[in-house]
C-alpha positions in Angstrom: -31.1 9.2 17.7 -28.8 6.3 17.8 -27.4 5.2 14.2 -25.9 1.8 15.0 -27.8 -0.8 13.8 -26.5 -3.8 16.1 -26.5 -4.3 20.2 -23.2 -3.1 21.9 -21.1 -5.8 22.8 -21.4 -7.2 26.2 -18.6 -8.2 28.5 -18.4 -11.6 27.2 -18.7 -10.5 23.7 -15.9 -7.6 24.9 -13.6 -10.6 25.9 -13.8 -12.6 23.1 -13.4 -9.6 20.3 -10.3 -9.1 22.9 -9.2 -12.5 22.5 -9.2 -12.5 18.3 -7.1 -9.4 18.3 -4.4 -10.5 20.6 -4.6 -13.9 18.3 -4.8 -11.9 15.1 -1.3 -9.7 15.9 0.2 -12.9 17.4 -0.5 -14.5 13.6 1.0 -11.6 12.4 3.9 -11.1 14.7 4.0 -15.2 13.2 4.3 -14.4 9.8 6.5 -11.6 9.9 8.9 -13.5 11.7 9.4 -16.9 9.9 9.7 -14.5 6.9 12.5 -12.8 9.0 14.0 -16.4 9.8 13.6 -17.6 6.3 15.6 -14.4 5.0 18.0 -14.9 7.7 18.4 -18.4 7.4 19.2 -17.9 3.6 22.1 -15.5 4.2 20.3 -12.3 3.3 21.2 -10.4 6.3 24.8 -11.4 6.0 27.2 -8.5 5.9 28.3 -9.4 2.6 25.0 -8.7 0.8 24.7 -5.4 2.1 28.4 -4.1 0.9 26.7 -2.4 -2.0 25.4 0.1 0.3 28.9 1.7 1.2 29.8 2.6 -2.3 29.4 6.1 -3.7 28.8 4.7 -7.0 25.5 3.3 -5.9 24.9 6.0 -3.0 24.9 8.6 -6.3 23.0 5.8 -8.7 20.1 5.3 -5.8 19.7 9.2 -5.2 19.1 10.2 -8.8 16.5 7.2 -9.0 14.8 9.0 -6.2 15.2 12.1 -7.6 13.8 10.3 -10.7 10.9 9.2 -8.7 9.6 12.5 -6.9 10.0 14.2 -10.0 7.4 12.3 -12.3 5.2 12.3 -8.8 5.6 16.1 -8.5 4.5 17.1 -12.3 2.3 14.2 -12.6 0.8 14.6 -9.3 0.3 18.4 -10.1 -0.9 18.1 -13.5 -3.9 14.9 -12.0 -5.2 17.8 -10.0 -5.5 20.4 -12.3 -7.1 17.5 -14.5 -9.2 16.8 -12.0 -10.3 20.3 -11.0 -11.3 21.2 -14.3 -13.5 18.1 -15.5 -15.3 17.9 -12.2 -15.9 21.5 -12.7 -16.9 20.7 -16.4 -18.9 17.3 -15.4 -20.6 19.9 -13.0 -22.0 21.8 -15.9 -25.3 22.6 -17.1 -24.6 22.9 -20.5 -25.0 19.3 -21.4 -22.5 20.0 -24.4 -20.3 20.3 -21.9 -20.7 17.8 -19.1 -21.7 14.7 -21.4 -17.9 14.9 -23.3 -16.3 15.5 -19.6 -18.4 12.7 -18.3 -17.2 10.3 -21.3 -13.6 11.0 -21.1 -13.1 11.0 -17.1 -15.1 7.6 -17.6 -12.9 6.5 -20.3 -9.6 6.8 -18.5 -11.2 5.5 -15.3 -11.7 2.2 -17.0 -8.2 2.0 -19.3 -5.4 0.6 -16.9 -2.8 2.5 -16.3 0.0 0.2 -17.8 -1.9 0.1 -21.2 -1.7 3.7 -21.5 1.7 4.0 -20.6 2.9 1.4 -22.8 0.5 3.2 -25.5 2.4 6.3 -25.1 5.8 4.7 -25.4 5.5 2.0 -27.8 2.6 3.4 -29.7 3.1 6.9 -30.2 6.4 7.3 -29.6 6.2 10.3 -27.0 10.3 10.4 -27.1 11.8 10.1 -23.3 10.0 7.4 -20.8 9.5 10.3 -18.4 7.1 11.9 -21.1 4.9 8.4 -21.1 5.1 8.2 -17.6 3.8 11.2 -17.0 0.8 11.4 -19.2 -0.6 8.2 -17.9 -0.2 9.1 -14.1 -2.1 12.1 -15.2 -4.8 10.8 -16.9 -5.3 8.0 -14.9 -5.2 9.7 -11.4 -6.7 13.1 -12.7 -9.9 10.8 -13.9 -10.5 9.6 -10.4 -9.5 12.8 -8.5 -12.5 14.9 -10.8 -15.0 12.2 -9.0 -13.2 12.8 -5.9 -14.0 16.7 -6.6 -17.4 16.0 -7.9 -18.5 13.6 -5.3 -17.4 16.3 -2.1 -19.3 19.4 -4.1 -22.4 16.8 -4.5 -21.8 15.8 -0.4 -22.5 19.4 0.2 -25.8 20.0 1.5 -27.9 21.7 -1.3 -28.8 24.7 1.1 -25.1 25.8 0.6 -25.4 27.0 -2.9 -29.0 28.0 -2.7 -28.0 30.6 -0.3 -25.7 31.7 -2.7 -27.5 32.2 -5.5 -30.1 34.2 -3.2 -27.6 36.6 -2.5 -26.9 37.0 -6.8 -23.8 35.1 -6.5 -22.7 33.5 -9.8 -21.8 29.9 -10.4 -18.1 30.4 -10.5 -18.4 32.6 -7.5 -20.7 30.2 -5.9 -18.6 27.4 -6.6 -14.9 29.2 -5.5 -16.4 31.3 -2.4 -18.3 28.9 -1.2 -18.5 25.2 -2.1 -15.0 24.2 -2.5 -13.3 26.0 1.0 -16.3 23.3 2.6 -15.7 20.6 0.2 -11.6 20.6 0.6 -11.6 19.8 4.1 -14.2 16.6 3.3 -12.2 16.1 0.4 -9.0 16.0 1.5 -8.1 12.5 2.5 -9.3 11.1 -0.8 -7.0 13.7 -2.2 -4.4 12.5 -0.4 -5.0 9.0 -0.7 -5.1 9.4 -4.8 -1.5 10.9 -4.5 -0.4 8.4 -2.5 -1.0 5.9 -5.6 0.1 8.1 -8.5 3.7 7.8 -5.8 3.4 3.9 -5.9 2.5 4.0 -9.5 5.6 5.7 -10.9 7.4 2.4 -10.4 5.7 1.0 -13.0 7.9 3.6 -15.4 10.3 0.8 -15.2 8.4 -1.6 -17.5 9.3 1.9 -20.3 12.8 1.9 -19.1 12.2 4.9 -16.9 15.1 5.4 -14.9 13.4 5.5 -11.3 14.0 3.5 -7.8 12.1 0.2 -9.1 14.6 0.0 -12.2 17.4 0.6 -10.2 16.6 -2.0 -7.5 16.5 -4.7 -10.3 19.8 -3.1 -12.0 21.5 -3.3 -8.3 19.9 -6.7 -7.5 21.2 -8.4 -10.8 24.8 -7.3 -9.9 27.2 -10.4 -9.4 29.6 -8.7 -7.9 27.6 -7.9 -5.0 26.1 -11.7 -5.3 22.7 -10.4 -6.5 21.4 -8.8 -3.3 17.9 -8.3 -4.4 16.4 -8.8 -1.4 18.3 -6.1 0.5 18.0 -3.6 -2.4 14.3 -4.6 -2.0 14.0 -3.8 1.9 16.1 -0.7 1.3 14.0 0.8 -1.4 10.8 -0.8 -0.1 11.7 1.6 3.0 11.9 4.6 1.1 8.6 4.3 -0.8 7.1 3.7 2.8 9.0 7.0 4.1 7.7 9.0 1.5 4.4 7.8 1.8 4.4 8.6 5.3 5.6 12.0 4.5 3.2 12.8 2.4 0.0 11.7 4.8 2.1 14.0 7.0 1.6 16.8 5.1 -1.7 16.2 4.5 -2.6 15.9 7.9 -0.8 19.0 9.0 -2.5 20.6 6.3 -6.0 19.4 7.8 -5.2 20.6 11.2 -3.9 23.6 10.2 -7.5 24.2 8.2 -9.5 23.4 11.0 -7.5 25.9 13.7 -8.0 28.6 11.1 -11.1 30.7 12.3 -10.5 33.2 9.1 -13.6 33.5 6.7 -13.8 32.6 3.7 -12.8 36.0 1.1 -16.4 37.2 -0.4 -16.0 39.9 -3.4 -18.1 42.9 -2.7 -21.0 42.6 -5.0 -24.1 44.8 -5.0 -25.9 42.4 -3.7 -23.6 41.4 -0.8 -23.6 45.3 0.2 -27.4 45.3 0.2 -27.5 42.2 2.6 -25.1 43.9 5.3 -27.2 47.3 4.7 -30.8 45.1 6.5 -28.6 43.5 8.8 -29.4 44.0 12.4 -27.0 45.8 14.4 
């Protein structure tokens, strides 16, 4: 049965949706250029605003705000998901004293942005270092929406999954490790990956706390009259590695995915008495 709910495009209609893409990456080849030629024309590709780049000073400064960067990703970014795991697993709850405070407090830091509670952290509370603030708030944030990501992919599972399950005696732990979340993973996976890619854009706003990572050091570098306040080019150069490390990280992701869907391996079952009498009616 055919799902599309419109007539496919004829040759005319072919042409013509031809026609407002080659006009659509002409405007954008457009744009991109007079943004070039305005840059260009204002000096900012002059060899004198890119000096900065040569000395080790600023080589050293630029790495440790990197280093400052990946760091708050890596904790925060593990932290989100064990956050995540664990209130999607309690919003998946039948105990209803358990899934109405999960569903409250996911929903809660859903809704609070992300700058509020950072600034919370560090001006109200007084967690001590920025990274500390910076941290919490990535978590929170990004772990809220990553336990609906894990909630929505064990709901997209078709119910017959876990029925089967429990037929067989499995518990709900066992039902839910064993069976739902190797299926749910692979449906799961670019939202995952797509949430981490925002808690790494989002540590720049640890500069607004005086975190000490690329963002904060582009405006430090760009302020600098000695180098005649290249801001721009400290923009393009840091702009580049938030883009590489994006990119490396849907990389992963997608190596990841096709590396899950060339594996033919099953899915580890624990013996269970239950299990044992199942194989025992099997035909041979």
């Amino acid at each position: 049965m055919n799902s599309v709910l419109f007539d496919l495009p004829g040759p005319k209609a072919r042409m013509r949706h031809r026609l407002f893409a080659v006009l659509g990456v002409l405007a954008i080849a457009g744009l991109l250029g007079y943004i070039v030629y305005k840059f260009a024309d204002a000096g900012q590709f002059d060899a004198t605003m890119w000096t900065w780049i040569q000395y080790e000073t600023v080589q050293i400064g630029l790495l440790d705000a990197l280093v400052n960067t990946l760091r708050a990703f890596a904790v925060a970014s593990v932290l989100a998901l064990l956050f995540g795991a664990v209130f999607a697993a309690a919003r998946l709850s039948d105990h209803a004293i358990i899934r109405v405070p999960a569903t409250v407090i996911v929903e809660f830091f859903r809704a609070v942005p992300l700058v509020v509670m950072i600034f919370f952290f560090h001006y109200g509370i007084s967690l001590g270092a920025p990274f500390y603030s910076v941290v919490l708030g990535l978590t929170l944030y990004n772990g809220s929406v990553l336990a609906e990501v894990f909630r929505a992919g064990i709901h997209a599972l078709p119910k017959g999954q876990s029925e089967a399950a429990y037929a067989i005696g499995m518990r709900k732990t066992q039902t839910m490790r064993l069976v739902l979340l190797p299926q749910a993973l692979r449906a799961m996976l670019p939202a995952i990956v797509s949430q981490l890619v925002v808690l790494l854009k989002d540590t720049a706003l640890g500069f607004l706390v005086t975190y000490e990572e690329l963002l904060r050091y582009a405006r430090y570098l760009g302020g600098l009259l000695e180098f005649e306040q290249p801001l721009v080019p400290v923009t393009i150069v840091v702009g580049a590695l938030y883009i590489v490390m994006c990119l490396a990280l849907t990389g992963v992701a997608k190596w990841l995915e096709s590396r899950n869907r060339r594996s033919k391996k099953a899915v580890p079952m624990e013996d269970t008495p239950e299990q044992a009498d199942l194989e025992a009616v099997r035909p041979v």
